[in-house]
N, CA and C atoms as an extended XYZ file, in Angstrom:
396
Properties=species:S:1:pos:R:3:atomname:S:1:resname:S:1:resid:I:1 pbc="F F F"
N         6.781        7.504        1.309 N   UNK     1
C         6.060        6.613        0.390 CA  UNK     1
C         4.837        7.319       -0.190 C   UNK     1
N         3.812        7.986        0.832 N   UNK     2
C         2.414        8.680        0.509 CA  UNK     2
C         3.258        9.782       -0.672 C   UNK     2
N         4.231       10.534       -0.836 N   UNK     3
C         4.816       11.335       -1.889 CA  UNK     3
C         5.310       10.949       -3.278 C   UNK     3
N         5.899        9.483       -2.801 N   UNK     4
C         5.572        8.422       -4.817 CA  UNK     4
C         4.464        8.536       -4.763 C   UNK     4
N         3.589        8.154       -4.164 N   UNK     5
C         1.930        7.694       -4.764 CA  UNK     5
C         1.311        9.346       -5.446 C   UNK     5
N         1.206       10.080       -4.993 N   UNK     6
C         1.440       11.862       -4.954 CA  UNK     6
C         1.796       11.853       -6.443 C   UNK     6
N         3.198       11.459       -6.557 N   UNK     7
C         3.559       12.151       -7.745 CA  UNK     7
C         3.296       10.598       -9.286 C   UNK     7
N         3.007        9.512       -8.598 N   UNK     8
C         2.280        8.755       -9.530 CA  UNK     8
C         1.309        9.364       -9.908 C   UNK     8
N         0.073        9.481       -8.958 N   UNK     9
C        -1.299        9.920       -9.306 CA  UNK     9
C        -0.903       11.446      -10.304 C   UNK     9
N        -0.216       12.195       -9.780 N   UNK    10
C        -0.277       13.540      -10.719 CA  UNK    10
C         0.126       12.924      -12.133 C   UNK    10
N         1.291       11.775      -12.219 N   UNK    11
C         1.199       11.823      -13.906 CA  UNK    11
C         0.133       10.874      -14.503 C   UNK    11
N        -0.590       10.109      -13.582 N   UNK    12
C        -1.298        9.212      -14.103 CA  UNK    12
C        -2.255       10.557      -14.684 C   UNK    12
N        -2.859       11.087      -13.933 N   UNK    13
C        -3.956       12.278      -13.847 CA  UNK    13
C        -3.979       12.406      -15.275 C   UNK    13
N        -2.408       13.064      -15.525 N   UNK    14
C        -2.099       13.811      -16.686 CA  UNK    14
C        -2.303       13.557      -17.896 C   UNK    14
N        -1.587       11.773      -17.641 N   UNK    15
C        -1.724       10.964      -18.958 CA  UNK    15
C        -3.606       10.458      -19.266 C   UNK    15
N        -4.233       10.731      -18.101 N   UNK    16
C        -5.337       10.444      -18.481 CA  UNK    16
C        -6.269       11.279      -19.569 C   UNK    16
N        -6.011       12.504      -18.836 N   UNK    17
C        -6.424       14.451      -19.497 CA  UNK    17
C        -6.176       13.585      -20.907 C   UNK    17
N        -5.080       13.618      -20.929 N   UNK    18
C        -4.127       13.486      -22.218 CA  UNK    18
C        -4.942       12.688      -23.599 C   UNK    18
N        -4.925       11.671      -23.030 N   UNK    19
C        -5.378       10.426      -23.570 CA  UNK    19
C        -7.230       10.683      -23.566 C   UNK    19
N        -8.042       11.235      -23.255 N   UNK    20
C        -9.739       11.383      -22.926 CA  UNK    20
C        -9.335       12.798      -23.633 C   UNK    20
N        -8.114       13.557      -23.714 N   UNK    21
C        -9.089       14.709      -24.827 CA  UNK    21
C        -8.550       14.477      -26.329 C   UNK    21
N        -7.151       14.210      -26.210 N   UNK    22
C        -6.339       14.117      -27.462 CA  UNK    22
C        -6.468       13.341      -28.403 C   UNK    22
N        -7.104       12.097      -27.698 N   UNK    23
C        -6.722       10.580      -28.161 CA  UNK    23
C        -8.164        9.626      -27.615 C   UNK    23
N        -9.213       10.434      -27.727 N   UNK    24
C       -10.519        9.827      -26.992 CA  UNK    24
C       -10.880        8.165      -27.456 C   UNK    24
N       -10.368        7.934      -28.408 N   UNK    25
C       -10.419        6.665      -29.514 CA  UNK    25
C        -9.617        5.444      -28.841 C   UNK    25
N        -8.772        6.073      -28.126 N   UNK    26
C        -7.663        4.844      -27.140 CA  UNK    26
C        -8.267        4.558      -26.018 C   UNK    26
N        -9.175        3.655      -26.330 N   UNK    27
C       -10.710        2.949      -24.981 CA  UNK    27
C        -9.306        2.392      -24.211 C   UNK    27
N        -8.497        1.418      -25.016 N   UNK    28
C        -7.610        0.389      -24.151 CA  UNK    28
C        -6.496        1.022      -23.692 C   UNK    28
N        -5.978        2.002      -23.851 N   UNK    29
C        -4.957        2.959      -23.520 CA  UNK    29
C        -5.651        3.519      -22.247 C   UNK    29
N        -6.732        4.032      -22.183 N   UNK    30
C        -7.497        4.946      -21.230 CA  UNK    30
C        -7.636        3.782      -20.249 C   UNK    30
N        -8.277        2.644      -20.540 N   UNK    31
C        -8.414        1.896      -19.229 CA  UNK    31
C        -7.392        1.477      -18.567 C   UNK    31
N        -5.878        1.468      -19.295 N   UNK    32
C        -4.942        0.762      -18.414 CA  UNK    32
C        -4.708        2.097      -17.809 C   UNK    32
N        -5.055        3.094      -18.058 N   UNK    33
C        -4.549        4.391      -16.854 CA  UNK    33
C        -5.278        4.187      -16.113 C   UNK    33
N        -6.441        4.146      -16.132 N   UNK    34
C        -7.580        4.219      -14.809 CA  UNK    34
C        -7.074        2.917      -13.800 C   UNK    34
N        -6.751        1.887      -14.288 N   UNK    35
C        -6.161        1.043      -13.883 CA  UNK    35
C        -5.512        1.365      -12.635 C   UNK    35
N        -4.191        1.614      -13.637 N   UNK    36
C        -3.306        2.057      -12.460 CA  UNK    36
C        -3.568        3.343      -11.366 C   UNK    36
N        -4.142        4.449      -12.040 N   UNK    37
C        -4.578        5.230      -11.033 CA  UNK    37
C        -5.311        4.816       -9.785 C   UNK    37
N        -6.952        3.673      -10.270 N   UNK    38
C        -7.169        2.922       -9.168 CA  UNK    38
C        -6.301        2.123       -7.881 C   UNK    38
N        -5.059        1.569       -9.018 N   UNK    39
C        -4.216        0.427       -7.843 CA  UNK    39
C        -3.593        1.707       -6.799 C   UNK    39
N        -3.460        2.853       -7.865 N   UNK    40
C        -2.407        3.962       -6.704 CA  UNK    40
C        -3.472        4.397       -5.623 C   UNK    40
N        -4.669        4.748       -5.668 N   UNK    41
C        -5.621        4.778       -4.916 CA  UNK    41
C        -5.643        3.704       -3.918 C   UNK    41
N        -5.267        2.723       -4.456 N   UNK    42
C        -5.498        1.538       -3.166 CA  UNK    42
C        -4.858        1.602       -2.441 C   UNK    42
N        -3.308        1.628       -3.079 N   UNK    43
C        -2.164        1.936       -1.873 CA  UNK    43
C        -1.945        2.966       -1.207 C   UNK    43
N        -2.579        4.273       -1.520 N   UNK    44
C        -2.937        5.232       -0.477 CA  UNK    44
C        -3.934        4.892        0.458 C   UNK    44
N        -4.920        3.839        0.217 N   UNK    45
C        -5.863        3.812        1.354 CA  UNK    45
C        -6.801        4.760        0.947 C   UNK    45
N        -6.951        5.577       -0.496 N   UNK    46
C        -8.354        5.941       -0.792 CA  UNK    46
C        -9.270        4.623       -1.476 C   UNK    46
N        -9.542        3.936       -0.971 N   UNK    47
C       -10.682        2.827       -1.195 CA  UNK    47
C       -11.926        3.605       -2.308 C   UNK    47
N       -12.305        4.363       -1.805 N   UNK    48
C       -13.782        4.654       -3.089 CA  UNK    48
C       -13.189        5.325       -4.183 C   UNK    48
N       -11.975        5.911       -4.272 N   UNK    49
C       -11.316        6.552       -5.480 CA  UNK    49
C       -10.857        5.149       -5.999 C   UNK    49
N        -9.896        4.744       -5.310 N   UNK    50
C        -9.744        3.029       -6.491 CA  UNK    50
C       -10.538        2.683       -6.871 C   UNK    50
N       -11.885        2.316       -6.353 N   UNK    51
C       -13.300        1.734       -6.964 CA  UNK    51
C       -13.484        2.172       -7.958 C   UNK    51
N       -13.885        3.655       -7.899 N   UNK    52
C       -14.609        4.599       -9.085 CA  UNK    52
C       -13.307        3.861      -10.447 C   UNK    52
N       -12.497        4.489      -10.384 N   UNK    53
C       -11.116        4.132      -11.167 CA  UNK    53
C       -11.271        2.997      -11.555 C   UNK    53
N       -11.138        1.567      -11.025 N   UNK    54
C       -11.396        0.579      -11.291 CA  UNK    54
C       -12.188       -0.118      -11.973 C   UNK    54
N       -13.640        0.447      -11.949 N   UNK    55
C       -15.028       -0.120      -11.806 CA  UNK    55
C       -15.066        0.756      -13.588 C   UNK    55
N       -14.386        1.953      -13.977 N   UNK    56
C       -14.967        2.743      -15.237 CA  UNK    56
C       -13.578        1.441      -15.770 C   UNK    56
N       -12.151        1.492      -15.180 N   UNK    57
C       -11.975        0.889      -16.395 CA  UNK    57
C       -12.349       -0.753      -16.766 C   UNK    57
N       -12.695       -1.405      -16.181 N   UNK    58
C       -13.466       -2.677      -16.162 CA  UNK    58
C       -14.714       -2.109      -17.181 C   UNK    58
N       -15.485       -1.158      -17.061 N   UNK    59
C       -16.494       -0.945      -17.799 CA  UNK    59
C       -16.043       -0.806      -19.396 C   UNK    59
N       -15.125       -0.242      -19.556 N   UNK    60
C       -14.193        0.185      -20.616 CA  UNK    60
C       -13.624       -0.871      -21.054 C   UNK    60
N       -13.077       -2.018      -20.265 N   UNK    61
C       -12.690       -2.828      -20.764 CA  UNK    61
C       -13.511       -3.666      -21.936 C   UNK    61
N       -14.897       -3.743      -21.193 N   UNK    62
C       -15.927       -5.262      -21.162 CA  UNK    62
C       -16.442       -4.323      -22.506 C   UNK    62
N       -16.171       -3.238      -22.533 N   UNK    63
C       -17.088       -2.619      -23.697 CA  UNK    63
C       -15.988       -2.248      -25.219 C   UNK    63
N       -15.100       -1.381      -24.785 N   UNK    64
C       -14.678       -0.922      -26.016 CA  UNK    64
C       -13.175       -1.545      -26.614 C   UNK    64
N       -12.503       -2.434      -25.925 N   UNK    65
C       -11.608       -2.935      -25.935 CA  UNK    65
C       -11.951       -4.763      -26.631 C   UNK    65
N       -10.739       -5.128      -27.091 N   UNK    66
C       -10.658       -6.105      -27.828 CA  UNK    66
C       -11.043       -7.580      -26.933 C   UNK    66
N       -11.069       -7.443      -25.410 N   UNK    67
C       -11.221       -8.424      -24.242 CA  UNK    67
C       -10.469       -8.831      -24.207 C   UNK    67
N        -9.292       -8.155      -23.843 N   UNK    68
C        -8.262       -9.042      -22.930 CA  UNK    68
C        -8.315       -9.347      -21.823 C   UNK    68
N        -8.625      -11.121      -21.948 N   UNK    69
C        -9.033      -11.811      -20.513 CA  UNK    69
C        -8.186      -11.315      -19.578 C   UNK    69
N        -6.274      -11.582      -19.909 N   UNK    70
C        -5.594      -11.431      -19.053 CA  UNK    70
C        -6.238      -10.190      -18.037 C   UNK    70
N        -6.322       -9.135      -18.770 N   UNK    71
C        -6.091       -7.778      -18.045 CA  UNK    71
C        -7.628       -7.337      -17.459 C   UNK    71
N        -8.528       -8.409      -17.930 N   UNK    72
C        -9.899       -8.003      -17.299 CA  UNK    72
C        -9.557       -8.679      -16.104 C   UNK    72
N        -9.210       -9.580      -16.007 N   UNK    73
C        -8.978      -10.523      -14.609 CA  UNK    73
C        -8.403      -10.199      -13.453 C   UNK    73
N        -7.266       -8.939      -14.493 N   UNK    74
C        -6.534       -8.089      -13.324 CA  UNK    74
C        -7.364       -7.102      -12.970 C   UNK    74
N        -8.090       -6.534      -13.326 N   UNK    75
C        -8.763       -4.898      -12.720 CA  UNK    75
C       -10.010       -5.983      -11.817 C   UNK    75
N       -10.467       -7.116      -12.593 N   UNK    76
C       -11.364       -7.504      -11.218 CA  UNK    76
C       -10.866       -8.342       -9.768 C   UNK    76
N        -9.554       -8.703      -10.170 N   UNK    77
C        -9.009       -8.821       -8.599 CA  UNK    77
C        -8.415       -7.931       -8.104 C   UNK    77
N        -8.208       -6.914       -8.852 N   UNK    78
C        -7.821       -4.842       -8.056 CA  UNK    78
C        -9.209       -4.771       -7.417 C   UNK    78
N       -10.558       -4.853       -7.889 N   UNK    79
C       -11.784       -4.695       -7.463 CA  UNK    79
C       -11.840       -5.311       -6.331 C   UNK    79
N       -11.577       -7.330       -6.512 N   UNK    80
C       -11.851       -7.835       -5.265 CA  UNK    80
C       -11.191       -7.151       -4.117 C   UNK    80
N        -9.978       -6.963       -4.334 N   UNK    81
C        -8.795       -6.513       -3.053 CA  UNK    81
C        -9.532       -5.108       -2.448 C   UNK    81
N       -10.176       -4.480       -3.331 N   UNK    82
C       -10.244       -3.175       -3.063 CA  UNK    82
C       -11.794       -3.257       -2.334 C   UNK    82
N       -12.671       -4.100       -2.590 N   UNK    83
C       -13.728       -4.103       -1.876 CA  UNK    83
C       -13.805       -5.350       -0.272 C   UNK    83
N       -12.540       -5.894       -0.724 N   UNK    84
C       -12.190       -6.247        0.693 CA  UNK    84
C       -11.773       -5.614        1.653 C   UNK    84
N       -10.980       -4.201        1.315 N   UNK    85
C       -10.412       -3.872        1.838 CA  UNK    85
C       -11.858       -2.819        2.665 C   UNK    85
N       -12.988       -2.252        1.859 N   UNK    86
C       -13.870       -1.770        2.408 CA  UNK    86
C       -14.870       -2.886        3.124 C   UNK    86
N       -14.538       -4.112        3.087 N   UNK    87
C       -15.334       -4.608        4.268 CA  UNK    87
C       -16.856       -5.222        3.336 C   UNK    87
N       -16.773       -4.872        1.957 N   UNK    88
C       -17.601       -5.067        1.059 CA  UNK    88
C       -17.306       -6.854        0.804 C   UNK    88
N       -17.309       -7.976        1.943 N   UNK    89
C       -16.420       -9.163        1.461 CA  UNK    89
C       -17.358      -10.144        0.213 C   UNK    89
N       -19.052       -9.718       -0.039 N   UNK    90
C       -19.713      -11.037       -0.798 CA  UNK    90
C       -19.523      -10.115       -1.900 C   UNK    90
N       -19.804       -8.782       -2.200 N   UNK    91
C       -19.638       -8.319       -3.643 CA  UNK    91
C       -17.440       -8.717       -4.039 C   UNK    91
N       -16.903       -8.429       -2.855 N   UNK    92
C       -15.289       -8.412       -2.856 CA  UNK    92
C       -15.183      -10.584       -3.828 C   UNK    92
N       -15.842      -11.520       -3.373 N   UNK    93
C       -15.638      -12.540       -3.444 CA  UNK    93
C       -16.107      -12.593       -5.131 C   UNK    93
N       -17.274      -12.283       -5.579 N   UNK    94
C       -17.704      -12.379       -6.684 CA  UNK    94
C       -16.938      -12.026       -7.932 C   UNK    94
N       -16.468      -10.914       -7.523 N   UNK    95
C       -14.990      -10.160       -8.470 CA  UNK    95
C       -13.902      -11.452       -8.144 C   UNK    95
N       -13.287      -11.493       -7.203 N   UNK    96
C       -12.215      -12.486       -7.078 CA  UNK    96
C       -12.641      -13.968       -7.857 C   UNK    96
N       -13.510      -14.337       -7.430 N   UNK    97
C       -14.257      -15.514       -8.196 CA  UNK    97
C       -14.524      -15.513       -9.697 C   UNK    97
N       -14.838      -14.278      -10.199 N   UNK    98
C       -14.822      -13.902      -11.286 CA  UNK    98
C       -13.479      -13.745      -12.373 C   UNK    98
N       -12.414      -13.218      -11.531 N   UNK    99
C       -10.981      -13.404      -11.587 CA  UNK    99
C       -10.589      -14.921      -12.577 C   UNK    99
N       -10.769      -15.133      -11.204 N   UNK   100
C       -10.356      -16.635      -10.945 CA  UNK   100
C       -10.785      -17.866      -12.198 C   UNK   100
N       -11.901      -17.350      -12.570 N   UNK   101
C       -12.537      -17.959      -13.724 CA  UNK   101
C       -11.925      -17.927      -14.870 C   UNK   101
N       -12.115      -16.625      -15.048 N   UNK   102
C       -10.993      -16.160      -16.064 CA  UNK   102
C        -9.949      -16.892      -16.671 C   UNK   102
N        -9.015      -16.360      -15.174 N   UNK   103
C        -7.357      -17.165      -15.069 CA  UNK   103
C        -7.218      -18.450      -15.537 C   UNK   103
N        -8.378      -19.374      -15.044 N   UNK   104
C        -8.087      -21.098      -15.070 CA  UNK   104
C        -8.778      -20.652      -16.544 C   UNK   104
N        -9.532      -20.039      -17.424 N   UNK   105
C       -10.360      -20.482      -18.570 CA  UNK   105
C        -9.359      -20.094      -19.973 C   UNK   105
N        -9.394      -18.587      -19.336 N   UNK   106
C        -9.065      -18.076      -21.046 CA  UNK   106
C        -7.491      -17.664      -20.665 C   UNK   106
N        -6.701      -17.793      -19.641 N   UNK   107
C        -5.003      -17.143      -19.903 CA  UNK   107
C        -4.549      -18.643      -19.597 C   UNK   107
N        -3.412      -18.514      -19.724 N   UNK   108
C        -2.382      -19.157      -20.296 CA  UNK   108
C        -1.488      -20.249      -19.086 C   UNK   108
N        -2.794      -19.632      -17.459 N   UNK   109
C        -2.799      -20.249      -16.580 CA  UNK   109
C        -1.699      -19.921      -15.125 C   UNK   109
N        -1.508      -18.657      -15.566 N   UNK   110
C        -0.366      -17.681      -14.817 CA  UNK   110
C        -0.654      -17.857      -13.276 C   UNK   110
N         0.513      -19.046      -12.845 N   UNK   111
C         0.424      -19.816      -11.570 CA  UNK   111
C         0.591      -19.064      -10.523 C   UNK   111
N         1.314      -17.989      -10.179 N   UNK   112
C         1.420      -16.563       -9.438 CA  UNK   112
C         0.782      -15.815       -9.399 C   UNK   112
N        -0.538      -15.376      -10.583 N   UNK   113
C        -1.758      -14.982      -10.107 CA  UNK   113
C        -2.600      -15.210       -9.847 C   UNK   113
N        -2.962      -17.332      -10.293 N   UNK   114
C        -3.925      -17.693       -9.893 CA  UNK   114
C        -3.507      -18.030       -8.104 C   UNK   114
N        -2.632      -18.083       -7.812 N   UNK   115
C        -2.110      -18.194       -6.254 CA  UNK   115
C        -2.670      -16.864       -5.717 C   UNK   115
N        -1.893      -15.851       -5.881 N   UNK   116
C        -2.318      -15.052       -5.286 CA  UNK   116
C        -4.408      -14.231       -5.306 C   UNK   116
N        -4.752      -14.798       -6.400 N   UNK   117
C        -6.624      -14.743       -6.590 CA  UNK   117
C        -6.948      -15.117       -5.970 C   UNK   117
N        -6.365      -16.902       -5.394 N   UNK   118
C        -6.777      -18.204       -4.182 CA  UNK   118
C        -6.714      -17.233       -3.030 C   UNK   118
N        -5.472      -16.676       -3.117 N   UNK   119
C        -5.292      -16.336       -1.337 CA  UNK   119
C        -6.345      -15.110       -0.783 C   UNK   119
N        -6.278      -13.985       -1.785 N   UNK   120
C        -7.518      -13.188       -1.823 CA  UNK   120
C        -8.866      -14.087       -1.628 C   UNK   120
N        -9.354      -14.861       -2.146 N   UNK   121
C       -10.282      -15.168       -1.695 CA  UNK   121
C       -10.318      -16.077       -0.333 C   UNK   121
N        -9.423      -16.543       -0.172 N   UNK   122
C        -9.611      -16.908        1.257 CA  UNK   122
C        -9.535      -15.709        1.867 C   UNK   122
N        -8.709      -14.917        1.856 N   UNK   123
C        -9.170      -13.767        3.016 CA  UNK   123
C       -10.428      -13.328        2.944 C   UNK   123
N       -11.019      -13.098        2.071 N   UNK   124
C       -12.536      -12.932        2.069 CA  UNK   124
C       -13.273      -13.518        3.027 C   UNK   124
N       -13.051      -15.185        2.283 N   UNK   125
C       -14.191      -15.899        3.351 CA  UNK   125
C       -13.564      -16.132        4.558 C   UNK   125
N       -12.429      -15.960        5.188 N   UNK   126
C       -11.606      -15.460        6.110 CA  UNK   126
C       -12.577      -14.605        7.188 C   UNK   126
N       -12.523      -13.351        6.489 N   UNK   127
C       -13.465      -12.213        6.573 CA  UNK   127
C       -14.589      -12.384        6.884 C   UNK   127
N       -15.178      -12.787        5.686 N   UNK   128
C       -16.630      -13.318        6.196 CA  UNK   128
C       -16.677      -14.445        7.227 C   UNK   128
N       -16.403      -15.507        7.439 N   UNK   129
C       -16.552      -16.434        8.912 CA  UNK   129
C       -16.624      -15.248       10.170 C   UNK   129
N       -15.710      -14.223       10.132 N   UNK   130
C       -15.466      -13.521       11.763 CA  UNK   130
C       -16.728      -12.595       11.663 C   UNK   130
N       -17.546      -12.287       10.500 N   UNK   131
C       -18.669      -11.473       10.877 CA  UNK   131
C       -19.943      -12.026       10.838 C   UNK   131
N       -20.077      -13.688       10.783 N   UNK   132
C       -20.737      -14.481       10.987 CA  UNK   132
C       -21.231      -14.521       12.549 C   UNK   132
């Protein structure tokens, strides 16, 4: 499995190079790579490489892109998951919560991700109760 993620990350890498020298103008192209490079980071269990990844394309998003709620909603519940997963659970909740806002406000009400945003945030405060 760690050898898909391996050879994801090498073409994500690539398409990123690609896209930041060739094509510097594709803000929304560039963030859905960082995107995914972040989520592949997660599922390896590099936690601060997903962040970094995550956190520029969320920045990228909120800035140079047209705001697509849908897909901002997704890189900030990649964020929540990913700062849960570092144990980070009140900044991890704020992203998920933030999500979540989103989902019920501006999409179209996508019942499988607002489920799965709910359940993330209960693990949070999950989380948080046991270090209470």
């Amino acid at each position: 499995k760690s050898n898909k993620f391996d050879e994801a990350q090498a073409l994500l890498r690539e398409s990123l190079d690609i896209r930041r020298t060739a094509y510097p103008n594709t803000k929304e192209e560039i963030a859905k790579t960082l995107h995914e490079l972040g989520t592949c980071f997660t599922g390896q269990g590099k936690l601060e490489d997903a962040f970094q990844h995550l956190q520029e394309s969320l920045n990228i998003q909120r800035t140079f892109t047209s705001g697509d709620k849908a897909r901002i909603a997704g890189t900030l519940h990649e964020l929540g998951t990913c700062l849960t997963g570092q144990g980070k659970l009140e900044d991890a909740f704020q992203h998920l919560q933030e999500s979540l806002n989103i989902q019920r406000t501006f999409t179209s009400g996508d019942k499988a991700r607002i489920a799965g945003t709910l359940h993330e945030l209960g693990t949070c405060l999950t989380g948080q109760g046991k270090l209470e």
